[in-house]
C-alpha positions as CSV (number, residue, x, y, z in Angstrom):
1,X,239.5,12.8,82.4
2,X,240.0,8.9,82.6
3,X,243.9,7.8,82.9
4,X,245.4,8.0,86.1
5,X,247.0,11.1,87.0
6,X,250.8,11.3,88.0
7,X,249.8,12.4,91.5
8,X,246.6,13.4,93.3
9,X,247.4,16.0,95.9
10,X,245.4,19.0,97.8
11,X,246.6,21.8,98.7
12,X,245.4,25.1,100.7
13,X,244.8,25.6,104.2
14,X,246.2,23.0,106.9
15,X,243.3,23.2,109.0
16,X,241.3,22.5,105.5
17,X,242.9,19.4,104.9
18,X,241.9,17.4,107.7
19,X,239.1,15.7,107.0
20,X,239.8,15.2,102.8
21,X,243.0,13.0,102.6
22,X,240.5,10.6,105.1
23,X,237.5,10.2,102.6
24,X,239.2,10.7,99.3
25,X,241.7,7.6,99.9
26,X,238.6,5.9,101.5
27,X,236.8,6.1,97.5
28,X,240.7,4.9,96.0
29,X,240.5,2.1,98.0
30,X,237.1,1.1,97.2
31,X,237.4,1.8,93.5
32,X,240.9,-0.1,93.7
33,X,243.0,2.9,92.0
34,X,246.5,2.5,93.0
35,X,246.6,6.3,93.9
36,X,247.1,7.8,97.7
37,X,245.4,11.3,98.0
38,X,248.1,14.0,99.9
39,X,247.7,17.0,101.2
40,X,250.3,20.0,101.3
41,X,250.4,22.9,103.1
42,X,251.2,25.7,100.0
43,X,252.0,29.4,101.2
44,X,250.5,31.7,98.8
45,X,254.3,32.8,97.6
46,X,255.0,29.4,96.5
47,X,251.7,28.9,94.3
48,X,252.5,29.7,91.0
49,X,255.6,27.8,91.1
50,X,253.7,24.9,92.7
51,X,251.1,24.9,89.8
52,X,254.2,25.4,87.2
53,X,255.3,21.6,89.2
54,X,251.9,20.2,89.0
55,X,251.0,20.3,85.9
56,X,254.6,19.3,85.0
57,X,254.0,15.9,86.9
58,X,250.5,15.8,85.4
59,X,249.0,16.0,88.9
60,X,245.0,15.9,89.7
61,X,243.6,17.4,92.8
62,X,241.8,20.1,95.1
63,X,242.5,23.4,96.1
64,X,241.2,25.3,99.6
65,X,241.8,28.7,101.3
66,X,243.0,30.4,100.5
67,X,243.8,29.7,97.1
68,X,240.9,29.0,95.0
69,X,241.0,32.3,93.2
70,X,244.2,32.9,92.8
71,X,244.9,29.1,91.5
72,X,242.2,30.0,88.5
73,X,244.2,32.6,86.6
74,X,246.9,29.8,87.0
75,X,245.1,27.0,85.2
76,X,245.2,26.9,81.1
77,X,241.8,26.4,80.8
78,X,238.6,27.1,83.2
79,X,235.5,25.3,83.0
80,X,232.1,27.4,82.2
81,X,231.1,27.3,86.0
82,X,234.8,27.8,87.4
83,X,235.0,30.9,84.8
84,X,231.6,32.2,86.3
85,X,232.7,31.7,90.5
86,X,236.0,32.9,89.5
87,X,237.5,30.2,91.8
88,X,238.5,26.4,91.3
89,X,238.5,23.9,93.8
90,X,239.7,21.2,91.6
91,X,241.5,20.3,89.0
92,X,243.7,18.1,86.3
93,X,246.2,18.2,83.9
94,X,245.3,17.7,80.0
95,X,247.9,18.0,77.4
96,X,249.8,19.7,79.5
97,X,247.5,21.9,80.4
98,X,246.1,22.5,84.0
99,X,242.6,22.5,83.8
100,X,240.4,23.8,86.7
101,X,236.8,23.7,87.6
102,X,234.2,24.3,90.2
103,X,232.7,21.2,92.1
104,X,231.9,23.8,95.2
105,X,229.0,24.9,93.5
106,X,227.6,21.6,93.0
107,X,228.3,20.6,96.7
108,X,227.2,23.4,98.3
109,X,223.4,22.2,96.2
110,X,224.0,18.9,97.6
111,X,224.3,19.6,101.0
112,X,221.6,22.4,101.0
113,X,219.1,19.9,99.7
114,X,220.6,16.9,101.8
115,X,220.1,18.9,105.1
116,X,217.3,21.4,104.9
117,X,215.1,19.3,101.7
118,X,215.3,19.2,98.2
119,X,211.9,20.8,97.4
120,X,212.5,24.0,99.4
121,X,212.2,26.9,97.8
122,X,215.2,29.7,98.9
123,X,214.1,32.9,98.2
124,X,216.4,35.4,100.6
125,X,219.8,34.1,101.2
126,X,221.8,36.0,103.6
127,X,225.8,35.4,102.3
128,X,228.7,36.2,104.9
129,X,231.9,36.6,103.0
130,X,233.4,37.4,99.7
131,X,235.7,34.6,98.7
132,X,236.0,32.1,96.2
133,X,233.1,30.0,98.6
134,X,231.0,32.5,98.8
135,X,231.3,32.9,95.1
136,X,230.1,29.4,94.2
137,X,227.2,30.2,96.6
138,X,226.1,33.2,95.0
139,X,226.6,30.9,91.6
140,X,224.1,28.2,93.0
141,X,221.7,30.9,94.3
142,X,221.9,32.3,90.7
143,X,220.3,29.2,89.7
144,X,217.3,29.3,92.2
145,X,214.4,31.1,90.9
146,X,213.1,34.6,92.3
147,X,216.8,34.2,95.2
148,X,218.0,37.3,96.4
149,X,221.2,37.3,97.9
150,X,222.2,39.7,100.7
151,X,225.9,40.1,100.8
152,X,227.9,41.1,103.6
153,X,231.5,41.1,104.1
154,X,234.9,43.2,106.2
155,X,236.1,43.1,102.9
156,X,234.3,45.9,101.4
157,X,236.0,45.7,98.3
158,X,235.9,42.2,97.3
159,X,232.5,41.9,98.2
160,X,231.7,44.8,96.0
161,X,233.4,42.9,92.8
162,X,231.3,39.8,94.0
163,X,228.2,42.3,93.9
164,X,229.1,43.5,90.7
165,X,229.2,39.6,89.0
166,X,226.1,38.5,90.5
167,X,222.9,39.9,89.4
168,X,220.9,38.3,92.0
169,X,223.4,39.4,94.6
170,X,223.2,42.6,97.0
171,X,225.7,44.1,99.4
172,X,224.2,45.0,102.7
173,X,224.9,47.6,104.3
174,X,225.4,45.6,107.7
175,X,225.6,42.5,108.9
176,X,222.1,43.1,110.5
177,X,220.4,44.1,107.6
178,X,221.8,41.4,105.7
179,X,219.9,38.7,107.6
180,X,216.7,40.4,108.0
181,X,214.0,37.9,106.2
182,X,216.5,35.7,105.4
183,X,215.1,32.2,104.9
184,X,219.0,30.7,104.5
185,X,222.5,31.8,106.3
186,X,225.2,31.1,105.2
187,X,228.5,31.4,106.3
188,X,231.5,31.8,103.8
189,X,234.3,32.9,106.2
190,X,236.7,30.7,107.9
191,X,235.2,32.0,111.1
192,X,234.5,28.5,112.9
193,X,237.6,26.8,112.0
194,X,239.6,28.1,115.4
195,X,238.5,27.0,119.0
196,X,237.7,30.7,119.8
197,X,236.2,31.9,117.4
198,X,233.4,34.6,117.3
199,X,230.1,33.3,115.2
200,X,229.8,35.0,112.1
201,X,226.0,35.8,113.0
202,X,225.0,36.3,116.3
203,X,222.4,34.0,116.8
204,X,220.3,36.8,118.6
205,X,220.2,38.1,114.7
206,X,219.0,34.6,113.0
207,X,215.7,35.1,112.0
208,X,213.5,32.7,113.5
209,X,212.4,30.6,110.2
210,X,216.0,31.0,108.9
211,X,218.1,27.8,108.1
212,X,222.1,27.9,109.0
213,X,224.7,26.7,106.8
214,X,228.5,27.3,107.6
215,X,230.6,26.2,104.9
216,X,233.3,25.6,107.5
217,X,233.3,22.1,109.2
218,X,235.5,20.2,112.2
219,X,234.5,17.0,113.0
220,X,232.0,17.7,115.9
221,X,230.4,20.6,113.5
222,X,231.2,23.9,114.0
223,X,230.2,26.2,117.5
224,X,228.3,28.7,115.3
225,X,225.7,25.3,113.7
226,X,225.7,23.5,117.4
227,X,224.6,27.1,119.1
228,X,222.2,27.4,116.5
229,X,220.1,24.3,116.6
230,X,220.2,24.7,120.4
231,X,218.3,27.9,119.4
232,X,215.8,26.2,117.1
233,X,217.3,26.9,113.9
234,X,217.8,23.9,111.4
235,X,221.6,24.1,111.1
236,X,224.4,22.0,109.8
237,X,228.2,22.7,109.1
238,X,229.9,22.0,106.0
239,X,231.0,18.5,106.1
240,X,227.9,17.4,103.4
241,X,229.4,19.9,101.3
242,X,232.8,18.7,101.6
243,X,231.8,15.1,100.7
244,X,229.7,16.4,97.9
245,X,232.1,18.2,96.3
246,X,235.3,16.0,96.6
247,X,232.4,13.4,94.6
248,X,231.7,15.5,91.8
249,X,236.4,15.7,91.8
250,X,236.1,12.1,92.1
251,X,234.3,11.8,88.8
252,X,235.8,14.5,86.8
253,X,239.7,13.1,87.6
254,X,237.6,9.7,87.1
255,X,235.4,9.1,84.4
256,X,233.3,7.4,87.6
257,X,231.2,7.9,90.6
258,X,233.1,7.5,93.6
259,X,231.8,5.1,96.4
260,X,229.9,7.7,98.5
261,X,229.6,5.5,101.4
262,X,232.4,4.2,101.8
263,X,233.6,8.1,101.9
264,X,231.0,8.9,104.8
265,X,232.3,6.0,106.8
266,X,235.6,7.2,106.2
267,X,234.7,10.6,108.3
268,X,232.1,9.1,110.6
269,X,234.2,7.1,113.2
């Protein structure tokens, strides 16, 4: 997509939207579009008419928890990778049609490789959760050869549909055996976003070569990654994620890269 869209909005989670408006209108600015980036708080009653409103305004934006999956069977059209996580984070409006994709999948690559190195080989991935995030990280360990994912969720049947989509993906049949040999953590849950929260691993459990990723992210990373490097693991949160994947929206609303620095510096002060 390369004409401006009528409105570029997120919407999802409060908590999810705090860092996003910051960074996105830091790349407008830089690439001089005369657009502001706004985020709304959406309650899941109010989505479908929300989506019937955005594509009637020909809006462009991202979507958060908790509702990436349920925005997808809302869109007109799905892109290949969206189809496969069965989620969208982003999207647009094309003759009048919402189309949504997946650009969490790509970020969650990005910031694996930015933080832990891009020539490591994942073999064992240890996945908390069964969402729409945890989706695009079983998509992206689908891509990595000889990765086994270990699945473990509360949610015993979402993570079994998950299981059942994924080839390369296992469910657990606790959290401890999830992690066992894992060389990667991850954490799909919103566990992190709250002050007092519990860890979604107990570090006692992180094996001691494992890397930790939590897809959640505050602005002085998360208590689960800080508690986890203080232990020895290599850890980080999910903010290179977050920057990666609003990117990849930047360019398909776009037609253009986004300034990626000027979207760092946004979120760094």
């Amino acid at each position: 997509m390369n004409r401006l869209p009528g409105r570029l909005v997120l919407i999802g989670h409060p908590v999810a939207h705090s860092l996003s408006p910051t960074f996105q209108n830091a790349a407008l600015r830089s690439a001089g579009l005369p657009l502001t980036y706004e985020a709304f708080d959406i309650a899941p009653s109010q989505l479908a008419d929300a989506a019937v409103r955005l594509r009637q305004i020909e809006a462009s934006g991202n979507v958060t928890v908790p509702h990436k999956e349920a925005f997808a069977s809302l869109c007109g059209r799905l892109s290949p990778i969206a189809e496969r996580v069965g989620a969208v984070n982003t999207f647009w409006t094309e003759d009048d049609v919402l189309v949504g994709d997946n650009t969490d999948v790509g970020g969650f690559e990005e910031a694996v490789a930015r933080a832990f190195g891009a020539q490591r080989a994942w073999r064992r991935v240890a996945l908390v959760g069964a969402g729409g995030g945890a989706a695009a990280v079983a998509a992206a360990a689908e891509r990595w050869a000889g990765c086994r994912v270990a699945l473990w969720s509360r949610d015993a049947e979402r993570s079994a549909r998950l299981a059942a989509r994924f080839g390369n993906v296992q469910r657990a049949a606790s959290l401890e055996t999830a992690v066992v040999d894992a060389d990667l953590v991850v954490n799909a849950t919103p566990l992190g976003l709250g002050p007092d929260d519990e860890f979604p691993v107990p570090v006692h459990l992180l094996p001691s070569r494992a890397c930790v990723f939590d897809l959640a992210y505050v602005r002085a990373e998360t208590a689960w990654v800080r508690a986890s490097r203080a232990a020895g693991r290599p850890a980080a949160d999910g903010l290179g994620m977050l920057i990666a994947q609003g990117a990849l929206a930047f360019e398909r609303w776009f037609g253009e890269a986004p300034d990626r620095e000027a979207m760092w510096a946004s979120v760094r002060g």
